[in-house]
VMD Tcl script that draws the C-alpha trace (Angstrom):
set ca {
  {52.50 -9.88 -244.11}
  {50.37 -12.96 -243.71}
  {50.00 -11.33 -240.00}
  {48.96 -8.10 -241.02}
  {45.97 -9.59 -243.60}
  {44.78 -11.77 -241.07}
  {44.45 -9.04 -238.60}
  {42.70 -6.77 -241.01}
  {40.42 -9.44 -241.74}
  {39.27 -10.16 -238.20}
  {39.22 -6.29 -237.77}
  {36.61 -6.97 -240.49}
  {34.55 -9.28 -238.51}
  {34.61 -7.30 -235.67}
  {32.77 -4.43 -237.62}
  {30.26 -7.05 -238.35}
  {29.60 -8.25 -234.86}
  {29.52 -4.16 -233.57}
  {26.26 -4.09 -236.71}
  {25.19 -7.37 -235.80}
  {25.29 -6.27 -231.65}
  {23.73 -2.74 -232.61}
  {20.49 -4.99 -232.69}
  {19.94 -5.66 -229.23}
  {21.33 -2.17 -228.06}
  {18.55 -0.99 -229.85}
  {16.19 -3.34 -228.07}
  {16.86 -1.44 -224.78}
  {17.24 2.19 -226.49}
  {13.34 1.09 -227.65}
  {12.28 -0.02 -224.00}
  {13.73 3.28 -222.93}
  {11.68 4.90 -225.21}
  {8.20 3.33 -224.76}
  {8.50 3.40 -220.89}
  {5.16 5.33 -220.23}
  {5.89 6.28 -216.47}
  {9.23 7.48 -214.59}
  {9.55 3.64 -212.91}
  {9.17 1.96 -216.22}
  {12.13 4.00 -217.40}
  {14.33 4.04 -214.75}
  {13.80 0.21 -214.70}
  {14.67 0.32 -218.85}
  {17.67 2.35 -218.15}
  {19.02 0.24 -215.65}
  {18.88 -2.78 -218.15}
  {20.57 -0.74 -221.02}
  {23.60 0.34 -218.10}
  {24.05 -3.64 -216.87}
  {23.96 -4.36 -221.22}
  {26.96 -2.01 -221.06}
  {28.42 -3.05 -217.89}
  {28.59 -6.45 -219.26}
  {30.53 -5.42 -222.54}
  {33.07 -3.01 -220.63}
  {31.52 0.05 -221.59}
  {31.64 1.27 -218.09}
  {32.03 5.41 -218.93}
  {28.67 4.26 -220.99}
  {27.51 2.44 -217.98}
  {27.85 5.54 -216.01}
  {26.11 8.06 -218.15}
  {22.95 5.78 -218.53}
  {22.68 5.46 -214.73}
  {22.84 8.98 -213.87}
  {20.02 10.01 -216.09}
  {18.10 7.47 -214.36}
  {19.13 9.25 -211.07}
  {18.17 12.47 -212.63}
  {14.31 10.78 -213.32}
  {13.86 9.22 -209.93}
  {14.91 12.52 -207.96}
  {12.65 14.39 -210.30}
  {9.89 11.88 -209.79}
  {10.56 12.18 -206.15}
  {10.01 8.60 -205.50}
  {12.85 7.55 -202.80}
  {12.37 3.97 -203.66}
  {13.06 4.55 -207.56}
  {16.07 6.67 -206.06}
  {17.19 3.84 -203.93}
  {16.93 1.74 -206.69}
  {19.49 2.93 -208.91}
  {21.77 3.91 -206.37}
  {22.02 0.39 -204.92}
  {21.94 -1.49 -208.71}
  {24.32 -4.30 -209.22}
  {26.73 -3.00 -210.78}
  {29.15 -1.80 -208.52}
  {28.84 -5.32 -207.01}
  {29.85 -7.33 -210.56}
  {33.13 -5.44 -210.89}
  {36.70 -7.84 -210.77}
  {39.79 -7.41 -208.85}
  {41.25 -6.16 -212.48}
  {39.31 -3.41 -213.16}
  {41.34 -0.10 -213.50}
  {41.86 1.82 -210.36}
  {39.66 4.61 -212.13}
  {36.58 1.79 -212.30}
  {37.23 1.74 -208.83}
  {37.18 5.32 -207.57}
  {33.51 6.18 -209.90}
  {32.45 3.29 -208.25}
  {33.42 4.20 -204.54}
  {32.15 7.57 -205.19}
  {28.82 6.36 -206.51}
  {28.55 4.03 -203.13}
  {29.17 6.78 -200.99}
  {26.53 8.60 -202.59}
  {23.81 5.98 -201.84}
  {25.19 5.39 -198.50}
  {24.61 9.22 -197.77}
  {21.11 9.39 -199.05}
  {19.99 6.12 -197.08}
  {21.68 8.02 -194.10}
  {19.04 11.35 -194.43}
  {16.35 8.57 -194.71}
  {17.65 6.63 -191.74}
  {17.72 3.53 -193.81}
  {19.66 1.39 -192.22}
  {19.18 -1.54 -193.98}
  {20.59 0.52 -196.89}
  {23.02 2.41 -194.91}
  {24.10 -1.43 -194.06}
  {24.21 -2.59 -197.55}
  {26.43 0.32 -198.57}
  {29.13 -0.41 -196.60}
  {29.23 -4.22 -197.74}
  {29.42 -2.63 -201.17}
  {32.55 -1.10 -199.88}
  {34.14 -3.48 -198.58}
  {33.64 -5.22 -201.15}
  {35.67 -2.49 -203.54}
  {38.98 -2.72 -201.13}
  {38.55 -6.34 -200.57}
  {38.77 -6.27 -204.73}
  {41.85 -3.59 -204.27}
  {43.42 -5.94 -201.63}
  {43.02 -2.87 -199.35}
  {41.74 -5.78 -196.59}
  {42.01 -3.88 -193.53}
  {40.07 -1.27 -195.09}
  {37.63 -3.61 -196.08}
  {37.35 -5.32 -192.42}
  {36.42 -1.92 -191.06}
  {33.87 -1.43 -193.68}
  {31.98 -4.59 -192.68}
  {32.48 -3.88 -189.31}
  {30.47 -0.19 -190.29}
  {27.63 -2.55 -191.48}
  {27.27 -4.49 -188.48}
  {27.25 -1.54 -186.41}
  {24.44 0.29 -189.17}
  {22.48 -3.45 -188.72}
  {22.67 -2.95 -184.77}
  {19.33 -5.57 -183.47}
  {17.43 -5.26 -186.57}
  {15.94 -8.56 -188.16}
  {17.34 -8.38 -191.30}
  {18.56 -12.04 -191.25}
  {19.46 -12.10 -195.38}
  {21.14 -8.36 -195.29}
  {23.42 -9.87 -192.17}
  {24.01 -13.37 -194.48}
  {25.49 -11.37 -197.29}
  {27.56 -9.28 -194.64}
  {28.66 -12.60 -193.26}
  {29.47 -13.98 -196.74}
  {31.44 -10.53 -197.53}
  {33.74 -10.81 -194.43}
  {34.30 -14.78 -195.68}
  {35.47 -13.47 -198.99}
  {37.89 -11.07 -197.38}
  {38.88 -13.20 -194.90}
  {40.41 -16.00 -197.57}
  {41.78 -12.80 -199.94}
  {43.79 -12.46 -196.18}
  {44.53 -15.95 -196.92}
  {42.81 -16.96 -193.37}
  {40.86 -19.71 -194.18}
  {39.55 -21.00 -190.89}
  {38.46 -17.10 -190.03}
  {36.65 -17.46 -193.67}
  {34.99 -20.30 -192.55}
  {33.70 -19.62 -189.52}
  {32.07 -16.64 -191.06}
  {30.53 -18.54 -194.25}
  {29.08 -20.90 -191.55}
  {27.90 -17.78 -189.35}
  {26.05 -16.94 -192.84}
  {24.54 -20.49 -193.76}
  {23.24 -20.82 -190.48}
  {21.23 -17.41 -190.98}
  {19.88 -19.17 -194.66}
  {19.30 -22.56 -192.94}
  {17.34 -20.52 -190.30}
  {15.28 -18.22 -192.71}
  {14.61 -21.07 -195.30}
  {16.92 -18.87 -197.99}
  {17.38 -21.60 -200.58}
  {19.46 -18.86 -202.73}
  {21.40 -17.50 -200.05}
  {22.07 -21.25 -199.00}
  {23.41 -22.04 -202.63}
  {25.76 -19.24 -202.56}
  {27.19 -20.09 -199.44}
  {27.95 -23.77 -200.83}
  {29.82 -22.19 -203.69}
  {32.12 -20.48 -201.07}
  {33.04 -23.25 -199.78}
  {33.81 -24.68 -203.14}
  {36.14 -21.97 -203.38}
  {37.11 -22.56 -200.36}
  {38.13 -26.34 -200.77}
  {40.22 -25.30 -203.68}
  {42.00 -22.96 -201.94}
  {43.76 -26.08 -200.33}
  {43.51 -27.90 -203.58}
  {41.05 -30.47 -202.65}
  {39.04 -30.66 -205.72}
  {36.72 -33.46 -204.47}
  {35.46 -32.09 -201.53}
  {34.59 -28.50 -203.21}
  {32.84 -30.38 -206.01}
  {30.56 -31.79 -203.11}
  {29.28 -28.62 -202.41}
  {28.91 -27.62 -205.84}
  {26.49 -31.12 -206.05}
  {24.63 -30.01 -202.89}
  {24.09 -26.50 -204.59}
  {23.07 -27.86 -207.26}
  {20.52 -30.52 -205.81}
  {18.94 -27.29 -203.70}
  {18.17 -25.63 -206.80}
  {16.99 -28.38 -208.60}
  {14.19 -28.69 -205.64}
  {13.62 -24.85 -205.91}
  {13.50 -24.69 -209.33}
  {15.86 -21.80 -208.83}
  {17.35 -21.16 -212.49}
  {20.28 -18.44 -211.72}
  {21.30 -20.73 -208.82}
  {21.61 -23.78 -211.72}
  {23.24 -21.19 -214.48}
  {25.76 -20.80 -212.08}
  {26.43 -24.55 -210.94}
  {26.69 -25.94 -214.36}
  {29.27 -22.95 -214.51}
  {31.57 -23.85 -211.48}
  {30.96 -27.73 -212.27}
  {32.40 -27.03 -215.78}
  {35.41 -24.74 -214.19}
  {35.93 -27.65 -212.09}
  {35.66 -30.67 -214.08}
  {36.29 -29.30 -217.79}
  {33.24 -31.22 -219.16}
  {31.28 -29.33 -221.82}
  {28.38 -31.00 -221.06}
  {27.60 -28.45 -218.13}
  {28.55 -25.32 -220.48}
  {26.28 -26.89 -222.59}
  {23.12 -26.74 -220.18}
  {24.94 -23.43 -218.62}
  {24.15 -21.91 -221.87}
  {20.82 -23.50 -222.48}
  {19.67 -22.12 -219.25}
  {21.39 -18.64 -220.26}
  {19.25 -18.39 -223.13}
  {16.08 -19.41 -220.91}
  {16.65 -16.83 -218.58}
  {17.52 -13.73 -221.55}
  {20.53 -12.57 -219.28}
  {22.75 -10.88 -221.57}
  {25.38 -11.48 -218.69}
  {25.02 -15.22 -218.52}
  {24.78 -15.55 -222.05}
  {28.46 -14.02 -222.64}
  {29.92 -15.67 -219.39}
  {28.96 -19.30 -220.89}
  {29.57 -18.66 -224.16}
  {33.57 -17.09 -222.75}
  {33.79 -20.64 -220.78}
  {32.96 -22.63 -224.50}
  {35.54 -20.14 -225.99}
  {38.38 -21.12 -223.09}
  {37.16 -24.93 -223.26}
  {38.02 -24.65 -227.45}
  {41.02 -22.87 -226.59}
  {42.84 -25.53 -224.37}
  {40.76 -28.32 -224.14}
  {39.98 -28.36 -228.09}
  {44.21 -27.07 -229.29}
  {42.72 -26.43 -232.69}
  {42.81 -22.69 -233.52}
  {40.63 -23.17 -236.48}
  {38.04 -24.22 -234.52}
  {37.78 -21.56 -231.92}
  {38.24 -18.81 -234.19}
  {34.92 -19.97 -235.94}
  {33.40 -20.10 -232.56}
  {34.46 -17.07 -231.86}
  {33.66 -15.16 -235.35}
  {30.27 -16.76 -235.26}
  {29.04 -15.45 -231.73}
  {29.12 -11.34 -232.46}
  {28.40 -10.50 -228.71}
  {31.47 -12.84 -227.36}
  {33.41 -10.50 -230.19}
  {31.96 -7.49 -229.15}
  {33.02 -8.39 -225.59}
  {36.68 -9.02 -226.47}
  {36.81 -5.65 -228.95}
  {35.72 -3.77 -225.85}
  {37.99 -5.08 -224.16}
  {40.94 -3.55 -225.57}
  {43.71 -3.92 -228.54}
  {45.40 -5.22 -225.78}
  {43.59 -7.95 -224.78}
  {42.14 -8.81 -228.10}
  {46.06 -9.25 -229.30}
  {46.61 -11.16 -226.14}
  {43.67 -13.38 -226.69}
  {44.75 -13.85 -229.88}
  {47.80 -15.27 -228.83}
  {46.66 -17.78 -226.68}
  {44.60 -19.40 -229.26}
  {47.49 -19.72 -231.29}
  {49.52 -20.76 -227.85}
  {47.41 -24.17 -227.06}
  {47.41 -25.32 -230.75}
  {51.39 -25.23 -230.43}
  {51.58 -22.11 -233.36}
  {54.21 -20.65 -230.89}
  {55.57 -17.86 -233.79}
  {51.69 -16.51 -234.63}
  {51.58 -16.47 -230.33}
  {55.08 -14.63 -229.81}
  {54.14 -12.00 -232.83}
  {50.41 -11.40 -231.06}
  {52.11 -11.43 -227.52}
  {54.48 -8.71 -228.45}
  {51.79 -6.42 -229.73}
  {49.84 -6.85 -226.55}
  {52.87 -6.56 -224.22}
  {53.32 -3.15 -225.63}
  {49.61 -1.85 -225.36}
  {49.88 -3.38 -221.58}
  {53.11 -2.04 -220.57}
  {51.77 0.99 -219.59}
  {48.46 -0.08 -218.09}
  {48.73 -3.01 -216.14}
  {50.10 -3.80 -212.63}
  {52.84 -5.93 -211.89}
  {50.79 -9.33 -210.89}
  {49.22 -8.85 -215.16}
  {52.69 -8.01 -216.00}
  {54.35 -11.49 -214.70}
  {51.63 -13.41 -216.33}
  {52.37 -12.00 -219.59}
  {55.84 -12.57 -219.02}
  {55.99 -16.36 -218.15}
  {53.49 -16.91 -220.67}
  {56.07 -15.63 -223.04}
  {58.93 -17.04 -221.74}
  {57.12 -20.66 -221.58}
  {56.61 -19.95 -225.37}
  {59.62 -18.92 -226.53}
  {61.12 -22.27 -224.85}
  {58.26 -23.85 -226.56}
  {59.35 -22.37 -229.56}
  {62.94 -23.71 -229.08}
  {64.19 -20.24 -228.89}
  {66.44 -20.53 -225.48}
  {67.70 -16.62 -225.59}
  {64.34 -14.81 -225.85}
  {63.46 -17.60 -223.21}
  {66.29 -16.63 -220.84}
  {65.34 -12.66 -221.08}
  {61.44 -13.47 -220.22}
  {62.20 -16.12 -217.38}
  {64.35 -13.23 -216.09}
  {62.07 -10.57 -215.84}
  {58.88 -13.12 -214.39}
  {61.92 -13.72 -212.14}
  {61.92 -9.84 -210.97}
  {58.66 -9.57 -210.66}
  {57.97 -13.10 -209.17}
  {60.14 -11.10 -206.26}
  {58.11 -7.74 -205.82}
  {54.83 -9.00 -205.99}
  {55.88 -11.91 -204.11}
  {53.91 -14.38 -205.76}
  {55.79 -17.65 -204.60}
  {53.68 -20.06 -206.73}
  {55.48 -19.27 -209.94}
  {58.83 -19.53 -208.33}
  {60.85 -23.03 -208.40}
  {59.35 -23.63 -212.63}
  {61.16 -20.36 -212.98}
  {63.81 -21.02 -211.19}
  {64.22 -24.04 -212.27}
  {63.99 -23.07 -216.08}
  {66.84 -20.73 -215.28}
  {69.38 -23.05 -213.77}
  {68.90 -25.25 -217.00}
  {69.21 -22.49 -219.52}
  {72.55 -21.28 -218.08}
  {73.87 -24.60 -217.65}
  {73.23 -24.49 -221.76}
  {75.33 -21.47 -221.62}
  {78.00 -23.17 -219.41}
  {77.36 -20.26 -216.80}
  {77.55 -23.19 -213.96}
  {77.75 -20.40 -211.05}
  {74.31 -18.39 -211.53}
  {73.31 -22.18 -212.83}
  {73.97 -23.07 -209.36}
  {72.37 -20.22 -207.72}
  {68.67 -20.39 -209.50}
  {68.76 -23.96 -208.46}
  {69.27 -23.06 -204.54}
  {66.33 -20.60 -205.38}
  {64.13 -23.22 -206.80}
  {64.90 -25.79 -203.91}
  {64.42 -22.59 -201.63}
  {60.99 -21.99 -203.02}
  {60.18 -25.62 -203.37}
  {61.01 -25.95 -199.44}
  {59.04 -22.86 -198.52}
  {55.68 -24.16 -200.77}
  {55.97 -27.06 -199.06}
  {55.85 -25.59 -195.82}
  {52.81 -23.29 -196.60}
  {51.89 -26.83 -197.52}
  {51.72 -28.23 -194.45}
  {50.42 -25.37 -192.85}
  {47.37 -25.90 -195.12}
  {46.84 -29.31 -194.31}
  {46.81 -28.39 -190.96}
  {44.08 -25.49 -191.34}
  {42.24 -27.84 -193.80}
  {42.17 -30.24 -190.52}
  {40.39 -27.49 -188.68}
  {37.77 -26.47 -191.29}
  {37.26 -29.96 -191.34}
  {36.74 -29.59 -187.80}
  {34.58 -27.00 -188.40}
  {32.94 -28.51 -190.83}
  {31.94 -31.74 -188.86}
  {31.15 -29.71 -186.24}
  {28.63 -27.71 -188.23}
  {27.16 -30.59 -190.04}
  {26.21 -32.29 -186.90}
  {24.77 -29.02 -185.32}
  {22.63 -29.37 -188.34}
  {21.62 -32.69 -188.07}
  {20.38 -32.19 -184.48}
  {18.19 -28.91 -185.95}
  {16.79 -31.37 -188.54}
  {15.81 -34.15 -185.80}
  {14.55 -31.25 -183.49}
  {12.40 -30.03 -186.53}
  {10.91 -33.73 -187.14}
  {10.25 -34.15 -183.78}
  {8.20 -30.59 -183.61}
  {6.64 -31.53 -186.84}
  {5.57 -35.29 -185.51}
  {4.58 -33.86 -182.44}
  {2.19 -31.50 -184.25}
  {0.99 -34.44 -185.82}
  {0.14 -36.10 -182.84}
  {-1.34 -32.93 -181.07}
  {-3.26 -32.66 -184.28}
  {-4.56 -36.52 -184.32}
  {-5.75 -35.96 -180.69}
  {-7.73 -32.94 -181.03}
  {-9.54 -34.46 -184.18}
  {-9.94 -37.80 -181.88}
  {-10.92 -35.52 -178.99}
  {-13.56 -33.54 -181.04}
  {-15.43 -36.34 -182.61}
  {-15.52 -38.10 -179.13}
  {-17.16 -35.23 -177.68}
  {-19.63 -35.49 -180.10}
  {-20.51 -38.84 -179.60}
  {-20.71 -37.96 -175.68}
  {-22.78 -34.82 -176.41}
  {-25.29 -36.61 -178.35}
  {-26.27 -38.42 -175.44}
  {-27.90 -35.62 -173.88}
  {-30.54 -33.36 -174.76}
  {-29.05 -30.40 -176.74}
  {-30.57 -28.57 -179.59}
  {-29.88 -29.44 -183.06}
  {-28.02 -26.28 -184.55}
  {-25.41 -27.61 -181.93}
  {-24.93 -30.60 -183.38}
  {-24.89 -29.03 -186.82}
  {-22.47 -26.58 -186.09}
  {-19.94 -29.00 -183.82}
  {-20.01 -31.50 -186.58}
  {-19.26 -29.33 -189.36}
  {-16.02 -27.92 -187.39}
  {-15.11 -31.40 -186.71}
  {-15.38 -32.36 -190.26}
  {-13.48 -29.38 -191.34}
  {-10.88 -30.24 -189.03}
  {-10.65 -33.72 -190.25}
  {-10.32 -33.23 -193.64}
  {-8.04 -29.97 -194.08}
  {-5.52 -32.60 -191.41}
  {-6.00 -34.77 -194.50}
  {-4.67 -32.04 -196.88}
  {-2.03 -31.35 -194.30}
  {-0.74 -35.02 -194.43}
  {-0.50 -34.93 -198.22}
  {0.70 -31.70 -198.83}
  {4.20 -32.58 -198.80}
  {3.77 -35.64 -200.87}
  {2.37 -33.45 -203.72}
  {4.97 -31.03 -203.46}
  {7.76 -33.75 -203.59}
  {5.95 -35.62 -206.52}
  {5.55 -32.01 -208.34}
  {8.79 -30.85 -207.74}
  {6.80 -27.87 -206.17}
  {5.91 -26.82 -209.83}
  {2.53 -24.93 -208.99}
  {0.57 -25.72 -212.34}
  {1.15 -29.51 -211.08}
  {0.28 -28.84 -207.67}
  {-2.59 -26.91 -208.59}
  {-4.33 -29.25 -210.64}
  {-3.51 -32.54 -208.25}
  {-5.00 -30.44 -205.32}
  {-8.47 -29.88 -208.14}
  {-8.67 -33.62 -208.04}
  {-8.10 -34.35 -204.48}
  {-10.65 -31.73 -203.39}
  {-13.01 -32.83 -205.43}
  {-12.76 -36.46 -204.23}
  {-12.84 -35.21 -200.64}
  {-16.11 -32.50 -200.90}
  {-18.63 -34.94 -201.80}
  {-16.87 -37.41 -199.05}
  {-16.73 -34.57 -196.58}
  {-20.91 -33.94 -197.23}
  {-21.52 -37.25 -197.21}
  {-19.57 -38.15 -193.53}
  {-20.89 -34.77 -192.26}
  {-24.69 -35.62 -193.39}
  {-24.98 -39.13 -191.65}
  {-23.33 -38.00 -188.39}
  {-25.15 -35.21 -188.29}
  {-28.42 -37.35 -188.96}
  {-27.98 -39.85 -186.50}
  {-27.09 -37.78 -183.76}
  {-30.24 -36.02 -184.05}
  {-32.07 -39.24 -184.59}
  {-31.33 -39.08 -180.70}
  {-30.98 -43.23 -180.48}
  {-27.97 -42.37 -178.24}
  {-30.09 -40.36 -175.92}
  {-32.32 -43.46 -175.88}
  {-29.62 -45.47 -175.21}
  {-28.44 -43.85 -172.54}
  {-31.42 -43.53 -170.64}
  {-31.89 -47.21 -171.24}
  {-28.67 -47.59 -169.82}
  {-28.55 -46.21 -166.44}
  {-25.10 -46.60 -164.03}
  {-27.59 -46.92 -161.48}
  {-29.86 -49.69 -162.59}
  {-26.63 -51.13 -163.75}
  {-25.06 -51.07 -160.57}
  {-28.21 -52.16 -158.97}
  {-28.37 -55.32 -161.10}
  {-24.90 -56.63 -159.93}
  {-25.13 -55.99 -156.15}
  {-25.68 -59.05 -154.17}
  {-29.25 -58.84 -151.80}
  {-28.75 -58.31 -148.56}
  {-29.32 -61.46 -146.13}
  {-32.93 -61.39 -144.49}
  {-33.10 -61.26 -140.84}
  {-35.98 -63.88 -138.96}
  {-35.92 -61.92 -135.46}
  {-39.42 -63.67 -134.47}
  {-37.45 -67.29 -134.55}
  {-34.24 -65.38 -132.50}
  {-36.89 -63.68 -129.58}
  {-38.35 -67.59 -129.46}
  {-35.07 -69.03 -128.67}
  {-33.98 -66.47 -126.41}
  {-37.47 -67.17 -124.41}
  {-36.28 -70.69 -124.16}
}
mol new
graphics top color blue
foreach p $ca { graphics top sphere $p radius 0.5 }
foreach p [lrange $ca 0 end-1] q [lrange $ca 1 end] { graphics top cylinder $p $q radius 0.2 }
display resetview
């Protein structure tokens, strides 16, 4: 009974939250509205269909975006067309979306891909088929997916499009360690940071580094995956690149379990007014409650006072609210209020979920019927993960299950199958430990890999600050060069407006090298923040004018004072030359005809 009032109650809340949530679907209903051209529309519509992609509402999601086809094809305007055919949300869907999610969306994908293919797009026609292979990579269709990718490379053929090919590189990556090939996956996330490094893609670069944070946990080294999460996260700091940040703090929480990054996660959330990354963080805080917090008191106020995180979970499904439900009540060690809401969910899931969902559920119930000291309802559960352990082949949940089972029918004195679940678990244990070593060994070549790729980069750093000092140098000659000339050209007789005009190029060369030489300074100091920047460079220049005027003016002057024309005709090579030469010795030949007569 207690049950059934609580659930009406929250049912309660949950009508609240939809009236509460109706506010900001009106927000975008009234953009839609007030749009005074077909662009300004189309671009409102698309924000109303990601607000319902982000709660669920995908059949919603779908209607809104094809009336904003309808608009741009009427408005013939191939770009607004474009537009909405390649929006984001096909590319935000998970790997448990329904298979129906997945067929609209593949059908949608196809349809862009055959419009950029009248307007011999390719860049689009590229884009499409990462898209694609994107949806089987998420079905774990993978070959599928490889010859999707390999579609795009053949649509990119020579063209420049450096970023489009990153994201293609970044797609087969993700595919790659779905395949469970991590070294393949690596190679390709390299192949697609070396594109970023060489385009100066700061975002693209970030999201590369989060790969391999993936990557690295993959093997289960947490350390080295959070030290590409830091180096993401000191990119985007320098950048100032907020969605980069929202989505460090996120990965640095997943990893680490410290609010504090939620925390700025949903500070930065707010900042940015993304409906999406406002629900994401405030889903992490609602998880971090959940197990980190084990009161259920607690997270149920969290979760009654944020209406959209509600919204989310109502849209989600009876299902998965009863499921969610349970959990609380799970980690706060209420195992009876978590078997009652388990049950109801396993029912409303029975019929809609694949097997992988399925085991979940199962050894979550299992765990919490043994939790709940309630050995028979245990045995049935373990036995059924046990089943499906087998056909989906998921080996990871194997030896606790096995395990679990020899013990429970050693408490029913059934020694034999006792016997037999332990061989399974030692089996399992034997084969995990093998995979084991296998990836320790393809850790060692990432590594590899990995060394290999951060020296490359090391050498295209030094190569780059040798180029830039030897710009420096070419530059310090020149400047040296010019204002020599000038000295040497005032020696001569040339007309004024020469001098004039030489002198104020050689000024203007010396002074923007002086900007030059600070520039990065300022832009370090500033963080690159351009109202900073801006307002340093005010003061600089106007130091530097009055300087500049000032240098130019006396120069200027005494060159056409023409003292170094004076002194150059005073002093003459000649003369000079004259001046040192020894005399020649005189010759008496009257005295040598007077002793040849003798």
């Amino acid at each position: 009974m207690l049950y059934r009032l609580f659930a009406f109650f929250f049912c309660f809340l949950i009508n609240i939250a939809v009236a509460q949530d109706q506010k900001r679907l009106l927000y975008y209903e009234q953009k839609v509205n007030q749009a005074s051209n077909d662009a300004d529309k189309v671009f409102a519509l698309g924000e109303l269909a990601e607000y319902y992609s982000v709660f669920k509402l995908e059949s919603k999601a779908d209607s809104v975006l094809q009336k904003a086809l309808f608009i741009a094809e009427i408005s013939s305007d191939k770009d607004l067309v474009l537009k909405i055919l390649f929006n984001n949300n096909v590319a935000n869907l998970k790997a448990w979306s329904s298979k129906e999610t997945f067929e609209k969306s593949s059908n949608y994908v196809q349809k862009g891909l055959r419009y950029a293919q009248e307007l011999n797009r390719s860049d689009y026609i590229a884009l499409a088929y990462i898209r694609l292979a994107g949806i089987y990579r998420k079905r774990s269709l993978y070959n599928e997916a490889i010859q999707q990718a390999t579609q795009a490379f053949t649509a990119l053929g020579n063209s420049k499009a450096d970023s489009l090919r990153c994201v293609l590189y970044n797609e087969l990556g993700d595919i790659y360690i779905a395949k469970t090939d991590a070294v393949n996956a690596y190679k390709n996330y390299n192949n697609a940071f070396d594109l970023a490094y060489k385009i100066k893609n700061g975002q693209l670069q970030s999201s590369i580094y989060h790969r391999f944070f993936e990557l690295y946990r993959y093997f289960g080294d947490d350390e080295s995956g959070k030290k590409y999460l830091l180096l993401s996260l000191q990119l985007n700091n320098k950048n100032h690149y907020k969605d980069g940040l929202y989505k460090d703090y996120i990965d640095l929480a997943r990893i680490t379990n410290e609010r504090d990054y939620i925390d700025k996660a949903s500070e930065l959330a707010v900042e940015l007014n993304s409906d999406r990354y406002k629900l994401s963080a405030k889903r992490l805080l609602f998880y971090w409650f959940m197990v980190e917090g084990k009161n259920s008191t607690q997270t149920f106020n969290y979760l009654i006072s944020n209406s959209d995180l509600l919204q989310f979970i109502q849209n989600q499904g009876l299902a998965n609210y009863n499921w969610e439900i349970g959990n609380i009540y799970r980690y706060s060690a209420q195992y009876d209020s978590a078997l009652y809401y388990y049950k109801i969910a396993e029912k409303e899931y029975s019929s809609t979920i694949d097997n992988g969902i399925k085991l979940e559920i199962c050894n979550a119930m299992a765990e919490t019927y043994l939790q709940n000291k309630d050995s028979a309802d245990a045995y049935e559960y373990y036995l059924r993960s046990f089943d499906l352990c087998k056909q989906v082949k998921q080996l990871s949940y194997m030896p606790v299950i096995c395990s679990q089972l020899g013990i429970l029918n050693a408490k029913r004195s059934d020694f034999g199958l006792a016997y037999y679940y332990t061989i399974q678990a030692d089996s399992a244990n034997k084969l995990l430990q093998s995979n084991a070593a296998k990836d320790k060994v393809v850790l060692l070549q990432v590594d590899r890999e990995n060394k290999k790729r951060e020296n490359d980069l090391m050498e295209a750093n030094h190569e780059e600050e040798r180029k830039h000092n030897l710009q420096i140098m070419a530059m310090i000659l020149m400047i040296t060069g010019i204002f020599t000339f000038m000295l040497f050209l005032g020696m001569f007789a040339v007309s004024k407006a020469t001098i004039r005009a030489l002198g104020y190029f050689a000024f203007i060369c010396l002074f923007e090298f002086i900007i030059v030489l600070i520039d990065h300074p300022i832009i370090a100091f500033t963080n690159g923040e351009p109202l900073k920047i801006w307002g340093i460079k005010i003061v600089v220049i106007a130091l530097i004018i009055p300087i500049h005027h000032f240098m130019e003016h006396r120069l200027i002057n005494y060159l056409q004072s023409r003292k170094l024309l004076e002194a150059r005709q005073r002093f003459s090579l000649t003369k000079w030359w004259q001046r040192i030469k020894k005399p020649a010795p005189v010759k008496n030949t009257d005295v040598q005809e007077d002793i040849t007569l003798l």
